[in-house]
C-alpha positions as CSV (number, residue, x, y, z in Angstrom):
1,X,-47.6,-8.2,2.4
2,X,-45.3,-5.2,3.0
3,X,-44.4,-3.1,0.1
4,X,-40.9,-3.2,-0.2
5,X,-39.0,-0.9,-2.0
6,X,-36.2,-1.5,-4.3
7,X,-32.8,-1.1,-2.8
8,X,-30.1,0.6,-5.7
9,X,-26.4,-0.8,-5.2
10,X,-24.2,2.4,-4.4
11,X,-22.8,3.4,-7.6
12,X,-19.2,3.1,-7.5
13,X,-17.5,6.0,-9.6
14,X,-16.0,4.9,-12.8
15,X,-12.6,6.3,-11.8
16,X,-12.5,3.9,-8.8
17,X,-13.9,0.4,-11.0
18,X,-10.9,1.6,-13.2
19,X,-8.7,1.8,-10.7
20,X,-9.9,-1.0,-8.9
21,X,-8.8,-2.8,-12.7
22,X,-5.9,-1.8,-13.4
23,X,-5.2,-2.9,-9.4
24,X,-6.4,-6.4,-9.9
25,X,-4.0,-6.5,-13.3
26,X,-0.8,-5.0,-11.3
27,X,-1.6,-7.8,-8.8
28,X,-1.4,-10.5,-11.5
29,X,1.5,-9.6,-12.9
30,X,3.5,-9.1,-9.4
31,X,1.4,-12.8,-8.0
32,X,3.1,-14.3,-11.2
33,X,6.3,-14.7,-10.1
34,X,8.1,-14.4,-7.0
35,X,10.6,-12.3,-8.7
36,X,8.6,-9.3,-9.6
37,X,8.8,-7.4,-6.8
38,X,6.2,-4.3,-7.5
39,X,4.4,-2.5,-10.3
40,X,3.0,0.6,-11.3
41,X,1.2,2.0,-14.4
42,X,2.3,5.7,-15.2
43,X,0.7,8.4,-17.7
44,X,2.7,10.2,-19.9
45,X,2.6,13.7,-17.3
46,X,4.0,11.5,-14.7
47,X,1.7,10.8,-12.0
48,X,0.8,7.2,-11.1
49,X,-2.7,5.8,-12.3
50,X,-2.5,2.8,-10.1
51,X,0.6,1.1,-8.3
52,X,1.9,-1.9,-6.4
53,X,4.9,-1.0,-5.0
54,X,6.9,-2.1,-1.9
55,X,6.5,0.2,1.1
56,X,9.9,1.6,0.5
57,X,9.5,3.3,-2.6
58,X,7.7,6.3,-3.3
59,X,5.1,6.1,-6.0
60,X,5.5,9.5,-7.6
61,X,9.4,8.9,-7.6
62,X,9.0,6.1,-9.6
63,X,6.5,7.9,-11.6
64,X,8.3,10.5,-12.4
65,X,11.8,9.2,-13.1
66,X,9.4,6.7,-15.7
67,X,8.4,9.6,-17.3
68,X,11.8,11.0,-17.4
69,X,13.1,7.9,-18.6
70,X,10.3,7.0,-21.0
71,X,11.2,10.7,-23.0
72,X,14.8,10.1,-23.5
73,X,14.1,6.5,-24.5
74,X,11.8,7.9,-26.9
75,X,14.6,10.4,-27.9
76,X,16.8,7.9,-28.3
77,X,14.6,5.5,-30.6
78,X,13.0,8.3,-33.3
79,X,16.7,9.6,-33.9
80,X,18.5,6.5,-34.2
81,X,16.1,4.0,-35.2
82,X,13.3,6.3,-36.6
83,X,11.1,4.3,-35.0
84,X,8.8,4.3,-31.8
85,X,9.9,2.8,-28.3
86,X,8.0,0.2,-27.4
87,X,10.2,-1.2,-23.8
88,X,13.5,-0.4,-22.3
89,X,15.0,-1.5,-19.1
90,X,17.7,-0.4,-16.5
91,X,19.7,-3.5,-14.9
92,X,21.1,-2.7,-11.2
93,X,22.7,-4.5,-9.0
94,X,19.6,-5.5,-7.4
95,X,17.4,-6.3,-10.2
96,X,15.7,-4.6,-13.2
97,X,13.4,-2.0,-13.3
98,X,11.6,-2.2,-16.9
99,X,9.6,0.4,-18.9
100,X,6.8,-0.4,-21.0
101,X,4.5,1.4,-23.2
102,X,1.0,0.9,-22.7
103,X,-0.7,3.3,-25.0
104,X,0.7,6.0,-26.5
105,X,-0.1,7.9,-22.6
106,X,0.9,5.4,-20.4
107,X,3.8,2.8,-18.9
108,X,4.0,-0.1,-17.0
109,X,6.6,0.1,-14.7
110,X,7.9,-3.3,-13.3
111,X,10.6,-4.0,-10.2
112,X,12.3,-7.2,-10.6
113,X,14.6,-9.1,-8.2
114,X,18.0,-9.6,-10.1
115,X,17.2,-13.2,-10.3
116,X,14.1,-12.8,-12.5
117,X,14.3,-14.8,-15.7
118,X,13.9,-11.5,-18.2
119,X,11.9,-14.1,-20.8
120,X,9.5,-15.1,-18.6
121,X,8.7,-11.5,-17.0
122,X,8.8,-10.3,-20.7
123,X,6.2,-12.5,-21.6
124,X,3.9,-12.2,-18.9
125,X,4.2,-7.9,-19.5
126,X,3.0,-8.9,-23.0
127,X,0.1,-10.8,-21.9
128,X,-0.9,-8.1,-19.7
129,X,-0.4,-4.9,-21.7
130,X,-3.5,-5.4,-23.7
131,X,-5.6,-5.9,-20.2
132,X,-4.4,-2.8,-19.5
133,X,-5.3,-1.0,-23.0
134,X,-9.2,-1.6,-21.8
135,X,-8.6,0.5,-19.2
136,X,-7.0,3.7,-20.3
């Protein structure tokens, strides 16, 4: 009988099993309806943690103008409302893109079709927001 040594699985970093996460999430909550057309989740600098955008838009674009977006929102609630922002959304002409908070450094960014049925995407963002909290 041959001695046979034991073979380690590669250890994946944690960064990548994160990312990998936070992938499978963005994937759920685009696969959920055929109206959500990409996602991304943002941290508070800016710069993307993990996206699934269509090919046309530029990730740091989108992560930036979330952060951008995401200050003055939270402007706009504390000195009106005294209170913190927890989602805002810009309609277009094409759809919605939609804004929101994660943890207090990070935002799920979601593209929608102008078709989508805001109730139902609304939802499914609140179902997956706490997935997301494990991972940040």
């Amino acid at each position: 009988m041959a001695n046979t040594i034991p073979v380690k699985p590669a250890e994946v970093p944690t960064h990548l099993r994160r990312t990998e996460q936070i992938q499978a999430i963005l994937r759920n909550l685009r696969t959920s309806s055929s109206e959500v057309i990409g996602a991304t989740l943002v941290d508070s600098e800016g710069l993307p943690a993990a996206s699934l955008l269509p090919g046309e838009v530029d990730e740091e674009v989108v992560a930036g103008m979330a952060a951008a977006l995401l200050g003055v929102g939270e402007r706009i609630s504390t000195e009106l409302m005294s209170a913190d922002i927890v989602q805002t959304y810009v309609r277009t002409t094409k759809g919605f893109i939609i804004l929101n908070r994660v943890a207090d450094d990070a935002v799920l960014v979601v593209l929608t079709t102008e078709k989508a049925k805001l109730g139902l995407v609304f939802l499914d963002i609140r179902r997956r927001v706490p997935e997301l909290e494990r991972f940040l």
